[in-house]
C-alpha positions in Angstrom: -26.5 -9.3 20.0 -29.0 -7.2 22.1 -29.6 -3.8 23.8 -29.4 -4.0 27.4 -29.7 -1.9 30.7 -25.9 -1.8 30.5 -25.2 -1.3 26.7 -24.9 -4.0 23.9 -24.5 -8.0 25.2 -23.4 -10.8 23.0 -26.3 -13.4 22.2 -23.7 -16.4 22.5 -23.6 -15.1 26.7 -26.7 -16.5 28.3 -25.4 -14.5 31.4 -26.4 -10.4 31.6 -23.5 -9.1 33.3 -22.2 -5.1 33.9 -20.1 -3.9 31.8 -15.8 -4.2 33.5 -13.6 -1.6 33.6 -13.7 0.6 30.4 -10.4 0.4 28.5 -9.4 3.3 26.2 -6.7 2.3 23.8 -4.9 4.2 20.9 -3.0 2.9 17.7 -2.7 3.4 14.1 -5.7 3.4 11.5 -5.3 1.2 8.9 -8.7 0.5 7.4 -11.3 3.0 7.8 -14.8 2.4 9.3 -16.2 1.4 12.8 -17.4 -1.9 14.2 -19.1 -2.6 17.5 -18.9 -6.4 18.4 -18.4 -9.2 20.8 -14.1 -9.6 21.5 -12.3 -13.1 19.9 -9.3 -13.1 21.4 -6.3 -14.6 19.5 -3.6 -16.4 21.2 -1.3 -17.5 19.0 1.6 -17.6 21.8 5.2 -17.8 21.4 6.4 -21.5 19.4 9.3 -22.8 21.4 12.4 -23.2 18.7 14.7 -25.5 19.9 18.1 -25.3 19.2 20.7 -28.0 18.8 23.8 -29.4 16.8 23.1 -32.6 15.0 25.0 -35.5 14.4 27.0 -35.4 10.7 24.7 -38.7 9.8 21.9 -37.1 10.9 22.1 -34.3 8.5 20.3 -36.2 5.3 17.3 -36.8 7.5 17.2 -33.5 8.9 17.3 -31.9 5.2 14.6 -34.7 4.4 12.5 -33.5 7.6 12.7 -29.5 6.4 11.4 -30.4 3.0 8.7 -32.7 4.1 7.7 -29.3 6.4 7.7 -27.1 3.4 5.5 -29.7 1.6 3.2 -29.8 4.1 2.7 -26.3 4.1 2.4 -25.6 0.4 -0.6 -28.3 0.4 -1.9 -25.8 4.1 -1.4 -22.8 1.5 -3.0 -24.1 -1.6 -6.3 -25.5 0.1 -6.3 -21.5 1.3 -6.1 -20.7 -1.9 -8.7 -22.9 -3.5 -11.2 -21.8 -0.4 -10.7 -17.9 -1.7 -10.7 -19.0 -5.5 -14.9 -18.5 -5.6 -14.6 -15.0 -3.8 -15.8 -11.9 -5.6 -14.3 -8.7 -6.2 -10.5 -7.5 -5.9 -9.9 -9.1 -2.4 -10.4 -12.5 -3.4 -8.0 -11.7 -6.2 -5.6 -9.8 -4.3 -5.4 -12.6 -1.7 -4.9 -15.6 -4.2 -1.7 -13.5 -5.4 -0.4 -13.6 -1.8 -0.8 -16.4 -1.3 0.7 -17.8 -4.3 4.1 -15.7 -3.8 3.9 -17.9 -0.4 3.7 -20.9 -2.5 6.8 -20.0 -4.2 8.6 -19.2 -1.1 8.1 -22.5 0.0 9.8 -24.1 -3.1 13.4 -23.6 -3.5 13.3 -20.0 -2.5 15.9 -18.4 -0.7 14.7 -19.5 2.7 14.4 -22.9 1.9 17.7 -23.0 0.4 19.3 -21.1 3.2 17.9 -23.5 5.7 19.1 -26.0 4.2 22.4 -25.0 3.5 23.1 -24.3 7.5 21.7 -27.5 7.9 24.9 -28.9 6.2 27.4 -26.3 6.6 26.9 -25.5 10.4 24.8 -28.6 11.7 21.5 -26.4 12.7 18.1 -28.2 13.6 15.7 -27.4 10.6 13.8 -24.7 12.9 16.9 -23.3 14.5 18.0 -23.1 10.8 14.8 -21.5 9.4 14.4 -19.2 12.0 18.1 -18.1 11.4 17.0 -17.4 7.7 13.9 -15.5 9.2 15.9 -13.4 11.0 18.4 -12.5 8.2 16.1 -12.0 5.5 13.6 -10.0 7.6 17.1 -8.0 8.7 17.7 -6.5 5.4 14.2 -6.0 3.9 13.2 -4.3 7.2 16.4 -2.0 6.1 14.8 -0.7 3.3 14.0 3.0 2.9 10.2 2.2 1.5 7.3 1.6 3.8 5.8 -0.5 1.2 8.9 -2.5 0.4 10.0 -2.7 3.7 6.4 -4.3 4.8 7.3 -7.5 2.4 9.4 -8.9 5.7 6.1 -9.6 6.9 5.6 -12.4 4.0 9.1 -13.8 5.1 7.7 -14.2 8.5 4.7 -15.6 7.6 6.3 -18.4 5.4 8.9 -19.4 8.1 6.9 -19.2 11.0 4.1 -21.8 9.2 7.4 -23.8 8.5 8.1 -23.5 11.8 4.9 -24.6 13.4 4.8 -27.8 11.0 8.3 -28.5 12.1 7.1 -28.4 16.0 3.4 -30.0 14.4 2.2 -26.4 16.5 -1.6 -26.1 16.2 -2.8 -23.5 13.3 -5.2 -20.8 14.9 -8.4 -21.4 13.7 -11.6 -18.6 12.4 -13.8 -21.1 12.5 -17.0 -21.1 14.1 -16.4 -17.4 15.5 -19.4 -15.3 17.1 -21.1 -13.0 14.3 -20.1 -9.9 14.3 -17.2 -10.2 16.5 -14.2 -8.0 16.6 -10.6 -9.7 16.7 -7.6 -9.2 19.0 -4.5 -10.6 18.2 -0.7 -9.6 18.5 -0.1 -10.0 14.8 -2.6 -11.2 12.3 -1.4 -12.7 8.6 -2.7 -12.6 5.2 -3.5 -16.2 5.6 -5.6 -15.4 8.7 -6.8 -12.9 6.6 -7.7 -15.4 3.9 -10.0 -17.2 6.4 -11.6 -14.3 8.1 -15.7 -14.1 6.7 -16.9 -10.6 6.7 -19.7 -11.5 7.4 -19.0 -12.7 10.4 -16.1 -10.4 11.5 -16.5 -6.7 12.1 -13.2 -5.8 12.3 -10.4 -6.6 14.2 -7.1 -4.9 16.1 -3.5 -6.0 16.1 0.0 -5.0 18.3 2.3 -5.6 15.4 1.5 -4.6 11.5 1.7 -1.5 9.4 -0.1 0.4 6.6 1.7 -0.9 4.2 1.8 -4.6 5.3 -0.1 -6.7 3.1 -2.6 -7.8 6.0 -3.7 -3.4 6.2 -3.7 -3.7 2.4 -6.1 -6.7 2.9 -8.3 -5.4 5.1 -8.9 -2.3 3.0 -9.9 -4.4 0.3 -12.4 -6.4 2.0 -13.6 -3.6 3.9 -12.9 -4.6 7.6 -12.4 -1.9 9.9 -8.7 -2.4 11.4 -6.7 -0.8 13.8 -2.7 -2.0 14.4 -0.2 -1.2 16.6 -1.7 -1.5 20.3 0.2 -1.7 23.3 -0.5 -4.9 25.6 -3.7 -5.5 23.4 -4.1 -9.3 23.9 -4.0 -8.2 28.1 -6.5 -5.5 27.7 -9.4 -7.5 26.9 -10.8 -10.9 27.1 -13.7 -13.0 25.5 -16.8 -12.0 25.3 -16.6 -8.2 26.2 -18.2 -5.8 24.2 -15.6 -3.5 22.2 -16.1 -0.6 19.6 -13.2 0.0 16.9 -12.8 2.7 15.0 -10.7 2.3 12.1 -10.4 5.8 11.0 -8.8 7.2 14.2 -7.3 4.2 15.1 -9.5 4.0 18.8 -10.4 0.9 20.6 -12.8 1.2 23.6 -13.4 -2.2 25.5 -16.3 -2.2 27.9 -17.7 1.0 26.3 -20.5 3.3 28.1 -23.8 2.8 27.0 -23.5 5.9 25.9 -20.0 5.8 23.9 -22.0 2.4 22.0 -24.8 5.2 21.2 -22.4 7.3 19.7 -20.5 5.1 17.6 -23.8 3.0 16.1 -24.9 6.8 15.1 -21.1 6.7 13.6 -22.5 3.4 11.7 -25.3 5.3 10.6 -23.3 7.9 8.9 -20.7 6.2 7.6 -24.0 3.9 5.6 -25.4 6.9 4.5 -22.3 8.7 3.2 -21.4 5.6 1.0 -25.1 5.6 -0.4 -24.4 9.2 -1.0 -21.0 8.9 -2.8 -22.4 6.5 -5.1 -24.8 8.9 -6.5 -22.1 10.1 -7.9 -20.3 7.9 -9.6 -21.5 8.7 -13.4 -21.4 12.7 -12.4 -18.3 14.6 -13.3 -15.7 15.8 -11.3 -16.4 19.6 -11.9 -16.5 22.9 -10.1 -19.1 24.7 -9.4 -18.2 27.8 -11.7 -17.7 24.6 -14.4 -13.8 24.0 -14.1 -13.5 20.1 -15.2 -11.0 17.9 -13.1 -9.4 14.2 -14.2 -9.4 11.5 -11.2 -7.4 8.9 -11.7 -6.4 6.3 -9.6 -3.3 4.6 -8.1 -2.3 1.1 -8.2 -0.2 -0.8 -5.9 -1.3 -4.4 -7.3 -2.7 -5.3 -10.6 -5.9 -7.2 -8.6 -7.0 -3.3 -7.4 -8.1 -2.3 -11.0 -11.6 -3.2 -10.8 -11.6 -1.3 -7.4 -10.5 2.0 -9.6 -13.5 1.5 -12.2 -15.8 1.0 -10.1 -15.0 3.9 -8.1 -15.1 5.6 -11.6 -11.5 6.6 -12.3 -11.1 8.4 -15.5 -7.2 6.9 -16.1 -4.6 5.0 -14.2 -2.2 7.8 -12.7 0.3 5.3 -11.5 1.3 1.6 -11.6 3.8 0.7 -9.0 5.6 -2.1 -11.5 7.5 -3.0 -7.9 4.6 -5.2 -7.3 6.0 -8.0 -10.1 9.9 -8.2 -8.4 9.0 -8.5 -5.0 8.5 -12.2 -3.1 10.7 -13.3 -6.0 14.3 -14.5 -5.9 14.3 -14.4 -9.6 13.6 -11.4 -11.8 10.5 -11.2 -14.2 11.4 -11.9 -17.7 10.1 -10.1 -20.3 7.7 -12.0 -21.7 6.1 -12.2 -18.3 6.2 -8.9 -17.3 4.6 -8.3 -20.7 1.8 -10.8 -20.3 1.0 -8.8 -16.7 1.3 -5.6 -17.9 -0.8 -6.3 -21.3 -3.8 -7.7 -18.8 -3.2 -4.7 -16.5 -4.1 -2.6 -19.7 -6.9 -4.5 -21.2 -8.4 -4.3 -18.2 -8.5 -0.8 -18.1 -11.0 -0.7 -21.3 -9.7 2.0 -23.0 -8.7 4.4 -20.0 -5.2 5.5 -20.5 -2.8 3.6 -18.1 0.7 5.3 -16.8 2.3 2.8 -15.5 6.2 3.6 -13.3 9.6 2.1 -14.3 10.9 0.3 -11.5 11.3 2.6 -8.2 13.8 0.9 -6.1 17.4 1.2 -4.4 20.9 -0.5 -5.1 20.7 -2.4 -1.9 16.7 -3.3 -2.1 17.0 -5.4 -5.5 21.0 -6.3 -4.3 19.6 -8.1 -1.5 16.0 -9.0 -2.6 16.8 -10.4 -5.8 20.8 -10.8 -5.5 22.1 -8.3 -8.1 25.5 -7.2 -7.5 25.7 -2.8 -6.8 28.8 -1.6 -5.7 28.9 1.0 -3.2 25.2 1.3 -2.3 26.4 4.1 0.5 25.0 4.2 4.0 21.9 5.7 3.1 20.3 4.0 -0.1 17.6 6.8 -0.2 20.2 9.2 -1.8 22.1 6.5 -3.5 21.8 4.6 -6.5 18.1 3.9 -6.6 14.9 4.5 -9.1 16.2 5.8 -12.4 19.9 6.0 -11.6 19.5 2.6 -11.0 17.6 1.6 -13.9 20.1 3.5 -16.2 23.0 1.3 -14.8 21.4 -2.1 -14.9 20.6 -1.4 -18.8 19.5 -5.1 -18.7 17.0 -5.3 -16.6 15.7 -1.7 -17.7 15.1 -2.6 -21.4 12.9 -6.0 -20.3 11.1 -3.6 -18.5 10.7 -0.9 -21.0 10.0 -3.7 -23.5 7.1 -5.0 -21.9 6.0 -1.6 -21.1 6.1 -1.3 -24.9 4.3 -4.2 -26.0 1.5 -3.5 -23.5 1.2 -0.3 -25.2 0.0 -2.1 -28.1 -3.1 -3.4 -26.4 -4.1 0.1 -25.2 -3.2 3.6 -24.2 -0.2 3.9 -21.7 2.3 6.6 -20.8 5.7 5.9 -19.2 6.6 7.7 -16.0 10.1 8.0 -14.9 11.2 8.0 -11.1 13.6 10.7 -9.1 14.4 12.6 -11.9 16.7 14.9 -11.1 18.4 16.0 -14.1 17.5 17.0 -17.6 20.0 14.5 -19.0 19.0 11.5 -16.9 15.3 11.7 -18.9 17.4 12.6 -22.4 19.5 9.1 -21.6 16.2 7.3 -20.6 14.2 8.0 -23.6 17.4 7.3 -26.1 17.2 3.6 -24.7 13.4 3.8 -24.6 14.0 4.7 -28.5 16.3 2.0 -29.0 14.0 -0.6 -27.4 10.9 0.9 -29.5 13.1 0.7 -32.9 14.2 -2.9 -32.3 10.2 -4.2 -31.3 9.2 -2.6 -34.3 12.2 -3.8 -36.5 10.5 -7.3 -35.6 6.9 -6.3 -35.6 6.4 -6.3 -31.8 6.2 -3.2 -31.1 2.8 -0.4 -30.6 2.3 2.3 -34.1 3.9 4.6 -32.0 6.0 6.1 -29.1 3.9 6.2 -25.8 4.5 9.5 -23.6 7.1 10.0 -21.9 6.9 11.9 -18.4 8.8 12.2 -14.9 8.2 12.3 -11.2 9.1 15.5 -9.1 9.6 14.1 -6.0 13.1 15.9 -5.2 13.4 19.9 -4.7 16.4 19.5 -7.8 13.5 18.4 -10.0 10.8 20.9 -8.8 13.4 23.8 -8.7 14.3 23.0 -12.5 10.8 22.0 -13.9 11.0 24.6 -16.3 14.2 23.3 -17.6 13.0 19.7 -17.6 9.5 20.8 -19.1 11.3 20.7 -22.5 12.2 17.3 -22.6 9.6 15.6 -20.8 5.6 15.2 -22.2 4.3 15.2 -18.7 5.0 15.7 -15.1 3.6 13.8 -12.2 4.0 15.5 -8.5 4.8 12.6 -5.8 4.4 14.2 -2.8 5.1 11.8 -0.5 9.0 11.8 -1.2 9.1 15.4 -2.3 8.0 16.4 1.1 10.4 13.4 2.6 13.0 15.3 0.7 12.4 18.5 1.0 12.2 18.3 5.3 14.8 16.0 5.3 12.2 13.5 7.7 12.1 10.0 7.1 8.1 9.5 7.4 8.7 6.0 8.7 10.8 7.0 11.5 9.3 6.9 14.7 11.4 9.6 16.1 10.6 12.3 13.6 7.0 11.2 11.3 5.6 13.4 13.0 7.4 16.5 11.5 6.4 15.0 8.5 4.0 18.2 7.0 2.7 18.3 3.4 1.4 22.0 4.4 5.0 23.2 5.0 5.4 26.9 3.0 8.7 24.9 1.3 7.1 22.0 0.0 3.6 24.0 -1.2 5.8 26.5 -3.3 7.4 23.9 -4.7 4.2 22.5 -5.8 3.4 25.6 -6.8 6.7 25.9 -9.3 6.0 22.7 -10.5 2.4 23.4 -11.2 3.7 26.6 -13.1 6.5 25.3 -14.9 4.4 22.9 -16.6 1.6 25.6 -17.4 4.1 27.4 -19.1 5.1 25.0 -21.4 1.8 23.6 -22.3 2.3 20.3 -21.0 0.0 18.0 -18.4 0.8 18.1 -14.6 -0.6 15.0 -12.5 -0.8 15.0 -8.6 -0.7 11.5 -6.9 0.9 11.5 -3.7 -1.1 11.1 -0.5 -2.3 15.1 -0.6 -4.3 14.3 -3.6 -6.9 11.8 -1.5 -7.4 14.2 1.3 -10.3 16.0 0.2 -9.3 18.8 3.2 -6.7 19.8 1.2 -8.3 19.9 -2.5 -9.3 23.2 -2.9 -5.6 24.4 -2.0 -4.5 21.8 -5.2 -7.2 23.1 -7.5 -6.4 26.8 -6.3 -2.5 25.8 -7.5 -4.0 25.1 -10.8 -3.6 21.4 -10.4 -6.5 19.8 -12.7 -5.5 15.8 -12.5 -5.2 14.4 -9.3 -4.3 10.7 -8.9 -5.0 8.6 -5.8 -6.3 5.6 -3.6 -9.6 4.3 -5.6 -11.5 4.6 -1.6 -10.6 7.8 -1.7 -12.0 9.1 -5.2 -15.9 9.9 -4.3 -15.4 11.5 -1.5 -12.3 14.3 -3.4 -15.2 14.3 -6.0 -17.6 15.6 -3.7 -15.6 17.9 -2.1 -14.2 19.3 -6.0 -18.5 19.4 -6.9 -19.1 21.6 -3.5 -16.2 24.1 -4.6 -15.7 27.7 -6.5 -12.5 27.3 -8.7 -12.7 30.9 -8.2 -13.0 30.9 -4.5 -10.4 28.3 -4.5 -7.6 30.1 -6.1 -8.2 33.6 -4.0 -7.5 30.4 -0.7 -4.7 29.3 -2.6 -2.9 33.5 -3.0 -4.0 33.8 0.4 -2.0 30.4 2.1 1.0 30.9 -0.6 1.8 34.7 0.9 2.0 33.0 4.2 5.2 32.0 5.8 3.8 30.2 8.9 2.2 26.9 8.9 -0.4 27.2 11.8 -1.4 30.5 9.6 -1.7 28.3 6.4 -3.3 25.5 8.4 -6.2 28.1 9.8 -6.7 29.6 6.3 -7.6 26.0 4.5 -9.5 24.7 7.5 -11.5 28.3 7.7 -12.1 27.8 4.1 -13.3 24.7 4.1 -15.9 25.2 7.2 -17.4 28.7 5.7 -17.2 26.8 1.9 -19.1 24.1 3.4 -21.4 26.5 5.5 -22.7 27.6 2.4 -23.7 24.9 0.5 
């Protein structure tokens, strides 16, 4: 493209023409970064579903018609696959898991099986009867009480709607032969789209529907594409060819930008460039204080394909595996012979870096009606019911595959075990009896590592932070999860539209009981880990170091930049902000404190 009178033109438009009317729209940030490019608009329309009975003779034919659908659209999946195979880097991996849990959705999963079964029982077309499944399947996993969970409905949709579209023999939408550097607008936007988007060819792109946690954000994050979901009447705001900027940071989309506003945002560009050459620098440098106070930076994991991602970003450990990762897009569960053979690879490729790696954090009703386990009175609100270690404890089965592979993983290198929603000092006493009894009978048949691995719990409820001194003395380590614990302690459902924004990690009850925590586990001599969302935001590190929190776990993007912000500080300074914010009461006060800190801090340097 080229500069003009009136601001940036696309090449591929022969035509100079003014700029339309500028177009100021707002949604959600999912992938950071900012791209200034040519709009590809993305149609993909509504496919017509018919609906109709069919005739009892019919009803082999149609069954035969659903499967040849599902065939075709494992062989549509698998060439995706094999096009991704050559990629480099963590997205290419990342994707070909995806898509592979789409492959096994399309074979005698419970979509296909549902289908067919209405096919039979009530006479359905095969769409009719796929979208039925769509709809009930999507029902209950949009139920769930997890943003990341909850975001797996989006795979359900995926599978059905390609189903659905070979069924009507609907046209695919196609990323071929797309302008360079051209910005995407669509309504919704899959992780198969995703698998055929070139980034060098794509700048970024902009969706109505999707989430954070959807695997299509998740996507984009990894292959570095500026994205921005959840925009009103997007597909009607712009058309092909105009010029649009998208910033993925603040979730802004400007179509028809001023010459000026394009001005702004390439000096954006700019910095952006320059930072990440900055950050690098720093890779091999330690996380330390000015006044020499050493920190640990570890990283989170919510897929086993984002390790490299974490060493490359230099983490010194593994803070958390999400295990959650190997039960979802399943109708089975993992045995433990594969969950060993994942988690053993997870650990090997850590080199040597110590791994802590989650028991399995899910409700009653999530596994109930993901994997179809049987729990009894799962309540009306499975976020206070039987869920994480409650429910591990009761399905004793499933917990001692799991603690078993965590086990013989162990072997291969150093791990800890972290235990979720610990509430109680006897829940951990009755998890580490059967993490005994698991350890004894590996070892009784030569499985098992030389010795126990540690054994630590989340806080994530006030119970837990209010009694860490208690639980201190039968637990090796703590880890703070933020995210719930604040959840928790407001009583706000962060994914609730109605009250997110309440949501406030700088409220004076959550930050003391960070502080207790923090304390408790000083006291009794033991490590403390952060690695909820507070420990990426490098705004709000000198308030966690002033707490006397020293290992801080989170987002691998997010690592260099918390590093640079921990090498610009004064523990010193830092704990004299910390005294200051904790003998406040209101949180505008604690707000101005931190953000006057970290202006005059920076001021300085």
């Amino acid at each position: 493209m080229k500069i003009s009178g009136y601001g940036i033109q696309p090449d591929d438009k022969p035509e100079s023409r003014p700029f339309g009317e500028t177009s100021h729209l707002k949604g959600s940030g999912v992938s950071p970064g900012v791209a200034i490019g040519v709009v590809y608009l993305i149609e993909h329309g509504t496919i017509g579903v018919p609906r109709y009975t069919i005739a009892d003779h019919d009803i082999g034919a149609e069954k035969e018609r659903l499967e040849a659908a599902a065939k075709k659209s494992v062989s549509q999946v698998e060439k995706l696959i094999a096009q991704i195979a050559d990629g480099d880097g963590g997205a290419s991996d990342e994707l070909g898991e995806i898509l592979s849990a789409h492959v096994h959705m399309l074979q005698g999963s419970r979509l296909i099986r549902g289908a067919l079964a209405l096919i039979g029982e009530r006479r359905l077309n095969a769409e009719a009867a796929v979208q039925s499944m769509i709809r009930e399947i999507s029902g209950q996993y949009a139920a769930i009480k997890d943003t990341y969970l909850a975001a797996r409905v989006h795979d359900i949709e995926d599978v059905g709607h390609r189903l659905i579209r070979n069924l009507v023999d609907a046209p695919v939408p196609s990323f071929a032969n797309l302008p360079e550097g051209c910005i995407v607008l669509a309504e919704e936007i899959t992780p198969a789209d995703t698998a055929l988007m070139d980034p060098a060819r794509i700048s970024g792109f902009a969706t109505t529907f999707g989430g954070a946690e959807a695997h299509t954000a998740i996507m984009a994050r990894s292959l570095g594409l500026p994205a921005v979901v959840g925009i009103n009447d997007l597909v009607a705001a712009a058309q092909n060819g105009d010029l649009a900027i998208l910033d993925g940071q603040s979730g802004a989309l400007i179509v028809n930008p001023s010459p000026y506003e394009v001005e702004q945002y390439q000096k954006r560009q700019d910095e952006i460039r320059e930072e990440k050459r900055q950050l690098a620098h720093l890779r091999e440098l330690p996380a330390e204080t000015t006044d020499g106070m050493r920190v640990q930076l570890s990283a989170n994991l919510e897929l086993a394909s984002e390790m490299e991602m974490a060493l490359d970003a230099g983490a010194q450990s593994i803070g958390l595996v999400r295990t959650e990762f190997m039960f979802m897009n399943r109708e089975t569960l993992p045995s433990e012979e594969e969950q060993t053979e994942v988690l053993s690879e997870l650990v090997q490729k850590a080199a040597g870096l110590p791994v802590t790696i989650r028991t399995l954090d899910v409700g009653g009703d999530k596994i109930a009606r993901g994997l179809g386990l049987e729990v009894s009175g799962e309540g009306a609100n499975p976020a206070l019911g039987l869920r994480a270690i409650r429910f591990s404890l009761k399905q004793r089965d499933l917990y001692e595959r799991q603690v078993a592979a965590i086990l013989r993983a162990s072997a291969v290198g150093p791990v800890r075990i972290l235990l979720p929603m610990i509430t109680t000092a006897e829940e951990v006493k009755a998890a580490r009896r059967l993490i005994a009894g698991v350890y004894k009978r590996l070892t009784d048949k030569g499985e098992g590592p030389s010795a126990l691995p540690p054994v630590g719990i989340m806080i994530e409820v006030p119970a837990a932070a209010l009694s860490a001194d208690a639980l201190a003395n039968v637990s090796d380590f703590f880890s703070i999860g933020t995210n719930d614990l604040t959840q928790y302690t407001l009583a706000i459902d962060r994914t609730n539209d109605q009250v997110a924004s309440l949501f406030d990690v700088l409220n004076p009850a959550v930050l003391r009981l960070i502080q207790f925590a923090a304390s408790a586990a000083e006291n009794a001599g033991i490590p403390i880990n952060l690695c909820g969302e507070m420990a990426g935001d490098e705004r709000l590190t000198p308030l966690l170091l002033g707490l006397g929190l020293t290992e801080l776990s989170m987002s691998a993007p997010a690592l260099l930049r918390v590093k640079r912000r921990i090498r610009e500080l004064s523990q010193i300074a830092a704990e004299d902000c910390a005294a200051r914010i904790m003998a406040q009461t209101d949180r505008a006060q604690i707000a101005a404190i931190l953000s006057d800190f970290n202006e005059l801090s920076l001021t300085f340097q």
